[in-house]
N, C-alpha and C positions, 0 to 999 in steps of 0.2 A: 130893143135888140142889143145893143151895147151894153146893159148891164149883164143878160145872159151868156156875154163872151168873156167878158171876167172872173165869173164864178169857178168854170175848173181850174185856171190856173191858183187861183189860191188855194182850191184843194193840193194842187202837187206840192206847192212851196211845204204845205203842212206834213204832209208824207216825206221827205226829204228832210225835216229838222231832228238831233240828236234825240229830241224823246223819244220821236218815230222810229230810228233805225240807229242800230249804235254802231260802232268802227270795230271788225275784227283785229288783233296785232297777235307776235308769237313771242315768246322768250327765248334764247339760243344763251345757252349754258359753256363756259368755257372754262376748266375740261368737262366733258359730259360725267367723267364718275372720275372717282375719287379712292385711291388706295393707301393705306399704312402700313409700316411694318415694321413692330417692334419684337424686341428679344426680352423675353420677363425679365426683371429686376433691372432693366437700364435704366435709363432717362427717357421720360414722358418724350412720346413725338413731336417735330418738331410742328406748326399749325401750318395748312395747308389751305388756298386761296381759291376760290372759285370765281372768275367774271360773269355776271349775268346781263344781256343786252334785252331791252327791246324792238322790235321792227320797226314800230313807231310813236314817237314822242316820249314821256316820261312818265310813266305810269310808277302811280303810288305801287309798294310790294310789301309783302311778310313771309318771315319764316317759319318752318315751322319741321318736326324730326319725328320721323316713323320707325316705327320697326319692333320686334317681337321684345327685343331690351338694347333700347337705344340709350338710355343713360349715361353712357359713356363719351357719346358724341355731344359736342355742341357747335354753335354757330352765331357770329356776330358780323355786323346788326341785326335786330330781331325783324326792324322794319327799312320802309325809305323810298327812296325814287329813284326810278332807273337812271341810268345803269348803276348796278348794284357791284360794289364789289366783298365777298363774303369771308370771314375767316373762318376757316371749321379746323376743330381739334380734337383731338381724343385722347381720352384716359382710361387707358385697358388697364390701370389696376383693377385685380377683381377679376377679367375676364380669363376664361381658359386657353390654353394652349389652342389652337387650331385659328378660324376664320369665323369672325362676326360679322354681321352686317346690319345698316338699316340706310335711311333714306332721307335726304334734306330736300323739301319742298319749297319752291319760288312761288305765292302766289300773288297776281293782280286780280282786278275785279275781271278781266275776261279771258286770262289766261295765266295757264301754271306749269313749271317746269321741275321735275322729279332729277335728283341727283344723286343715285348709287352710290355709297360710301363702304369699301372694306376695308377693315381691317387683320392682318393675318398676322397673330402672334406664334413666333417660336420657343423653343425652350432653350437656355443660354448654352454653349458648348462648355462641359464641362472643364473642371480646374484637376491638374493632378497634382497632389500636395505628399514633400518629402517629408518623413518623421524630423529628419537631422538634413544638414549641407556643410559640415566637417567633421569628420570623426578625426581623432586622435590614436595613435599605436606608442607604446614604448618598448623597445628591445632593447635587454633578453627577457624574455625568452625570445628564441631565435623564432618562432611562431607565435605569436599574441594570441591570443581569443579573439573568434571571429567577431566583429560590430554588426549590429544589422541596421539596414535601413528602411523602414515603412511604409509601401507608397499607399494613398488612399484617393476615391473620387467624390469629388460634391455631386455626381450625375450620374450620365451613362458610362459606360466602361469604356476604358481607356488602354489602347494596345502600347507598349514602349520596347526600346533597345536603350542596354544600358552597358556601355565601354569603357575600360580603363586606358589611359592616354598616358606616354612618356615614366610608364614606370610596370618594369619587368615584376617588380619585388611587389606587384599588387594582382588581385584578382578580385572579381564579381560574379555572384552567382544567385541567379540565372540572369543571363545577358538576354534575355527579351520573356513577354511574358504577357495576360492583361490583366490590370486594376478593376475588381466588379466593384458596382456600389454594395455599402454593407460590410465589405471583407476588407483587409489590408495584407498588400502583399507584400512580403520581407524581402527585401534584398541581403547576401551575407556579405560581405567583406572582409577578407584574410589578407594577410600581411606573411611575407618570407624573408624574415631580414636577416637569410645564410651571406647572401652575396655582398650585404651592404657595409661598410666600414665605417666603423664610429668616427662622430664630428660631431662637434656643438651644435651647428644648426642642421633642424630638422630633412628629411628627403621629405619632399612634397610631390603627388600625386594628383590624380581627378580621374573624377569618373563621372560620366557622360550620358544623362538621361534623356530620349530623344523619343517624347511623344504624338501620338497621332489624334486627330478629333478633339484637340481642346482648342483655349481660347492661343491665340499667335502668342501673345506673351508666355504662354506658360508651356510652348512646346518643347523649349530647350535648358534644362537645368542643369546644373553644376555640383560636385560635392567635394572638397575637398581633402585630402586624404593626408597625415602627417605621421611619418615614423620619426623618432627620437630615437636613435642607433647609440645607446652608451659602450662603452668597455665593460668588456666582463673581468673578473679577477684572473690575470693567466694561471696555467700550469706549467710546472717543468717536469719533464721526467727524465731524461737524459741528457749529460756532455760529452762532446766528442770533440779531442778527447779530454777525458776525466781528469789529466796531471802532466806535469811538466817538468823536468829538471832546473833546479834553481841557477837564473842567471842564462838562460835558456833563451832570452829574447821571446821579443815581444811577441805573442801567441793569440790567432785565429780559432775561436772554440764555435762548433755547430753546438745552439741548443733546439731541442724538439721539446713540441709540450701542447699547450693547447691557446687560442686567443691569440694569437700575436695579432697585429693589424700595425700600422703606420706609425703609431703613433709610441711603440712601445719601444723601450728601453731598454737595455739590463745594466745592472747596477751591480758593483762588490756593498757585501755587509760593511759597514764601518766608513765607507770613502763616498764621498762627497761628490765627486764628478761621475757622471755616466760612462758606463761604456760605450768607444764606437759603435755603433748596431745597423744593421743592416738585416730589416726584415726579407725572409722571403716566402713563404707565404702562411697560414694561420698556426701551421703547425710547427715551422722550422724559422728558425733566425741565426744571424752569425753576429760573433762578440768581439771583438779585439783585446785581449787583457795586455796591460801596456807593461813593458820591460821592469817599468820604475816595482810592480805587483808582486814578481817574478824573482827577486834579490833577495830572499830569503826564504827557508824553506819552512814549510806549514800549509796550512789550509785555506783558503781561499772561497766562503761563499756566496754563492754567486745567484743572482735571483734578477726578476723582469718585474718592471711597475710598467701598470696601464694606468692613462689620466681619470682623474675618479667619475663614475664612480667602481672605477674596475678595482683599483689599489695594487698591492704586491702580492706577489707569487710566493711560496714558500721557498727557500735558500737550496741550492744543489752544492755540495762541497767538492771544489777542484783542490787537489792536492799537488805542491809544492814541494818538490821531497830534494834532499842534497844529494841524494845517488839518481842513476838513470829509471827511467818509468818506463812502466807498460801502459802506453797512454791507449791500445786501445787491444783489442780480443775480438777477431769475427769469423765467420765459419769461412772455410774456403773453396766452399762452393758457390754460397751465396753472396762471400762477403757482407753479408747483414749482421748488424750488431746487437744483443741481447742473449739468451739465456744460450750455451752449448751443453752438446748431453756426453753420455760417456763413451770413448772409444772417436768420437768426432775428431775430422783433422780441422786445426783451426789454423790461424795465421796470426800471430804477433806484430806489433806494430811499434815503436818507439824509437828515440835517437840514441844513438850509441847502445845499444843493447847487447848487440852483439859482434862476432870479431870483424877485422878489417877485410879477410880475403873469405866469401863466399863459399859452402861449403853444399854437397847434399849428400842423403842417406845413406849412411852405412851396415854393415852385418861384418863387421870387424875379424869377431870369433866361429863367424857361422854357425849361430848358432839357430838359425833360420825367426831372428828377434828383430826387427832395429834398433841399432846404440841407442843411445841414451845420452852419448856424448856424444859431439861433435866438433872441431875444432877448437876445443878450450872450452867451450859452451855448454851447461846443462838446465833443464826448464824442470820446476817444479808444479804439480797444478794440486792442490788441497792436499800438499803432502806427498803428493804419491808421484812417482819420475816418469817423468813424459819426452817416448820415442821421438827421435829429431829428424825431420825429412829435406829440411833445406835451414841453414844459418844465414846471414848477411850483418852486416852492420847494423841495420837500421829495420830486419825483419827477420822474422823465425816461425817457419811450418812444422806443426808437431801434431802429435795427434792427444787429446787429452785421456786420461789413463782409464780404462775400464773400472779399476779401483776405487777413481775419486766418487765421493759421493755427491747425492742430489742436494743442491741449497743454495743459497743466496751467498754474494759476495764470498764466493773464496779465494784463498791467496793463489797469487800466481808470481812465482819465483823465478828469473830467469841471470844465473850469474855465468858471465863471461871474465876468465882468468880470474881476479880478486874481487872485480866487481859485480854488485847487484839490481838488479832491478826488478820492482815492484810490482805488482796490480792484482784486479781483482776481477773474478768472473763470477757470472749465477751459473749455476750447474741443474740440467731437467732433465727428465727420463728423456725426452726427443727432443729435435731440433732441425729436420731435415731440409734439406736443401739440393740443388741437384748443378751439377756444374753444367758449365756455357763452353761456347767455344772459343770467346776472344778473351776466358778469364775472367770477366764483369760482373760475373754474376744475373747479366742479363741478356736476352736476345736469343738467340739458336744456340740450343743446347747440345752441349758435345755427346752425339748420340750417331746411333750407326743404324743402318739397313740391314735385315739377312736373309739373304735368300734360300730357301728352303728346299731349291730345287739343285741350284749350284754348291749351296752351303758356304756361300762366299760372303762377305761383312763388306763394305761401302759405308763412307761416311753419309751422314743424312745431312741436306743440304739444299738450296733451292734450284740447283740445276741437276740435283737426286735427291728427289722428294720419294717419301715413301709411298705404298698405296695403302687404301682404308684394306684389312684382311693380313697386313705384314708387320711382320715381328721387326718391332723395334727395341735397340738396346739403350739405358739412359744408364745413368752414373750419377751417384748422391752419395751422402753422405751425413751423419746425425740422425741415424737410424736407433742409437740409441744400443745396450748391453742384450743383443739378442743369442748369443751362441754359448749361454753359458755351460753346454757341457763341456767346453772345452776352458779346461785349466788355463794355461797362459796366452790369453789374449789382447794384452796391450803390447802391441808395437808386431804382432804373430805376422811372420808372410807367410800366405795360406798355400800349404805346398800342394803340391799335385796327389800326393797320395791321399791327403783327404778327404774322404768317400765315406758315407754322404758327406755335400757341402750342407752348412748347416742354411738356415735359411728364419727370414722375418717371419715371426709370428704373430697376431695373423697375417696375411700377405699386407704389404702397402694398397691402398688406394690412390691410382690412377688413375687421371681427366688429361685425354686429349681431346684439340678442337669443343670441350663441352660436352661428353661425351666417357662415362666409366670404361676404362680398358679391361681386358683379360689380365692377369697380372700371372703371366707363366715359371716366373723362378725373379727370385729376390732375396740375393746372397751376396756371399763374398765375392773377389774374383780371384781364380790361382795365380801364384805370383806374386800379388800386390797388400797391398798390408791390410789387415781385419781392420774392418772402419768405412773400406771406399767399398761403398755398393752397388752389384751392380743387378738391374733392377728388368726383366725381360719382360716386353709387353706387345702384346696386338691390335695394332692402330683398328677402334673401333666402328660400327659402321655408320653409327651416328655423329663422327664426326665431323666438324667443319673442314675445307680445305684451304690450301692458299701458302705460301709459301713464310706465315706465321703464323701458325696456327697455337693457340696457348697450351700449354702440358704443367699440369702439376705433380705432385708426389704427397698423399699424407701417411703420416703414421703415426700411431698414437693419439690422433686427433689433431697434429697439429701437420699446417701444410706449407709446403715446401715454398720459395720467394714467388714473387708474380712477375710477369716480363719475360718467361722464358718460353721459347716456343721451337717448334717440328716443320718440317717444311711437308707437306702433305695434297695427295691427289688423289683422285678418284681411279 
């Protein structure tokens, strides 16, 4: 009986030994999956770590990598014992742009853990590349040729703004725009170097490229921009004035011309020291010729250096004469200096020209003429004798002779008592000009209202302004030899019995406010001497208003000064 009660139990001992029944255990994966992510052409990722545990004891493992094209992945160690810890890496060269996948396998003899591996590759943000990042300019010319600059993309397109910073005298164009791949898109770049004033060193600029969707480095570029502003060679074309009495002290001359800027000079031919100079602005400067210049009479000329590579101007010759000068000839309506035409009243300018006690216009013999003379004084203009409207010491209003002819440089003779003095004028079919009210030659022109219903005249003014629809009267002169059926007309006062008055051929052209006028009678005035005209118009309806509104005068093509204006309303 005792042997038959030991027999089951060693059957169970046998059932309970590891050949009979083996140990379940799990694997727990730490992280459960596993993600990359690279940008094509970087640097390979960096390797990423997997812990693998078992639930119990230490079970031998191997690895192993699934997947449709798992090549790219791997995993070390290959084998080993728990706890396992794995390196896995990847190398998506080769792979395409999107998201790969495969699978790294933990396995024991009784259990296996699966560990999802992605990788999600990008495409790089593109680069935007400039052709150039300085362009150069040199002036003059006062405009360069445009530079362009090239943008292009390694990828997808690229949107940008592109601004020029801390300099007027530049511009870009197109200030935004986008870069396709394939194409290059041109930037232009123009230079204005009217404003800029030559100096040795460059004016420097930049212009500011400010892209979107690339890589951080390359979103903000720079280009830098250089003008070299040299001197141009000046011009001169006139002095004022043009001559001096010897011994006359030291003398102030305005020269006009062209180039002036800071830097410039003017110089006598022959003398070694500069003249004082005092630029004022491109086109005008003032000279000082010093007394020591001045001590003997002759010519004097006179010319402007710019630092090179501008060089010198051609010579303007100022004359030095022993007797008194006519340093200057301007119309006297405009007071503007340059060509007068014939029949013009002009104005003389000079020291001691003429006599001490102030004289004005005479008709001595009534013979309905003006003298010729006037208090010891008589003015020559190309020969021919010119009416006298006012004498002074120091200035003389005459009118130049219908006689004299059209040309360059003619004489101009003006002797008081024994003395003479000199100059020169150009003489041109027209010259006109239109008088002012304070004598300036500029501002509100001495011009009237008339009303059509009272038939009454009113000066024009800004507290009597005219209206657009009324006849306004203006006053000019250097109209030029238009009444030639009338025999004696230099110095003629036009008397009332002459019917018809003779009148401009064709009428003047008239701009008020901007704006052609009617131009209703443009003649003599009775009374007053052939030469001052006076000029009837109808403030048009396209004119501006305002209590300076601009008016000109042409005739013969050429127009009357600028600055003068109408005081005008609706």
């Amino acid at each position: 009986m005792e042997h038959l009660r030991l027999f089951p139990c060693a059957a169970l001992l046998l059932l309970l030994s590891p050949a009979v029944f083996a140990q379940t255990i799990t694997l727990t994966p730490t992280p459960a999956t596993l993600t990359f992510n690279y940008v094509s052409g970087a640097a390979l990722p960096a390797a990423l770590t997997i812990s693998v545990k078992a639930s119990s004891g230490n079970p031998a493992y191997t690895t192993s990598i699934t997947g449709t094209n798992s090549l790219w992945l791997t995993v070390s160690p290959d084998s080993g014992k728990m706890p396992a810890s794995l390196s896995v890496r990847a190398n998506p060269n080769g792979l395409p742009v999107g998201t790969s996948t495969a699978t790294v396998t933990v396995t024991t003899t009784t259990a296996t853990a699966s560990i999802p591996v992605t990788i999600i590759i990008t495409s790089p943000l593109p680069v935007l590349s400039l052709s150039a990042t300085t362009l150069s300019f040199v002036s003059p010319p006062i405009q360069p040729v445009a530079q362009v600059i090239k943008l292009s993309t390694n990828g997808g397109p690229i949107s940008f703004i592109a601004t020029s910073s801390a300099a007027a005298w530049m511009s870009v164009s197109p200030t935004s725009g986008v870069v396709l791949p394939g194409a290059m898109l041109a930037l232009s770049v123009t230079v204005d170097a009217s404003a800029l004033t030559p100096q040795a060193a460059p004016y420097t600029g930049k212009i500011t490229i400010t892209a979107s969707g690339v890589q951080p480095a390359n979103k903000v570029q720079n280009v830098t921009v250089s003008v070299v502003a040299n001197a141009s060679t000046p011009t001169l074309s006139v002095l004022w004035p043009a001559s001096a009495q010897v011994n006359s002290g030291a003398l102030t001359v305005t020269i006009r011309g062209t180039n002036f800027y800071s830097g410039s000079v003017a110089k006598l031919v022959g003398v070694a020291a500069p003249l004082v100079t005092t630029v004022l602005s491109p086109s005008a400067l003032m000279a000082l010729i010093p007394q020591s210049s001045l001590s003997a009479a002759g010519t004097l000329n006179v010319f402007v250096t710019n630092p090179a590579p501008g060089g010198d101007s051609l010579p303007v010759a100022f004359v030095v004469s022993a007797a008194p000068v006519v340093q200057a000839i301007v119309s006297s309506a405009s007071y503007a200096g340059g060509a007068v035409s014939p029949g013009e009243l002009v104005t003389l300018y000079g020291a001691n020209i003429g006599p001490g006690v102030a004289a004005s216009m005479t008709d001595a013999d009534n013979d309905g003429v003006v003298d010729m003379s006037l208090n010891g004084v008589s003015v020559s203009i190309d020969g021919q004798s010119a009416p006298l409207l006012y004498v002074s010491v120091n200035q003389i209003l005459c009118q130049v002779p219908y006689t004299a002819t059209i040309g360059a440089a003619k004489t101009v003779i003006v002797t008081s008592g024994s003395t003479n003095a000199l100059g020169q004028v150009d003489i041109a079919a027209t010259a006109p000009g239109v008088f002012t009210l304070d004598s300036s030659g500029m501002g509100q022109a001495a011009a009237l209202n008339y009303n059509s219903t009272s038939g009454q005249y009113t000066l024009n003014q800004s507290n009597n302004p005219a209206k657009v629809g009324d006849i306004v009267v203006l006053y000019a002169t250097g109209e030029g030899d238009y009444a030639t059926a009338i025999t004696i007309r230099t110095g003629l006062i036009v008397p009332a019995t002459l019917n018809p008055l003779p009148q401009v051929a064709p009428l003047p052209v008239v701009t008020i406010g901007g704006a052609t006028a009617t131009v209703l009678y443009a003649g003599p005035l009775v009374g007053s001497i052939m030469g001052l005209l006076q000029i009837n118009v109808t403030v048009p309806a396209g004119s501006t208003t305002g209590t300076a509104v601009p008016v000109t005068v042409s005739v013969g093509g050429l127009v009357s000064q600028a600055g003068t204006t109408l005081s005008i309303h609706q």
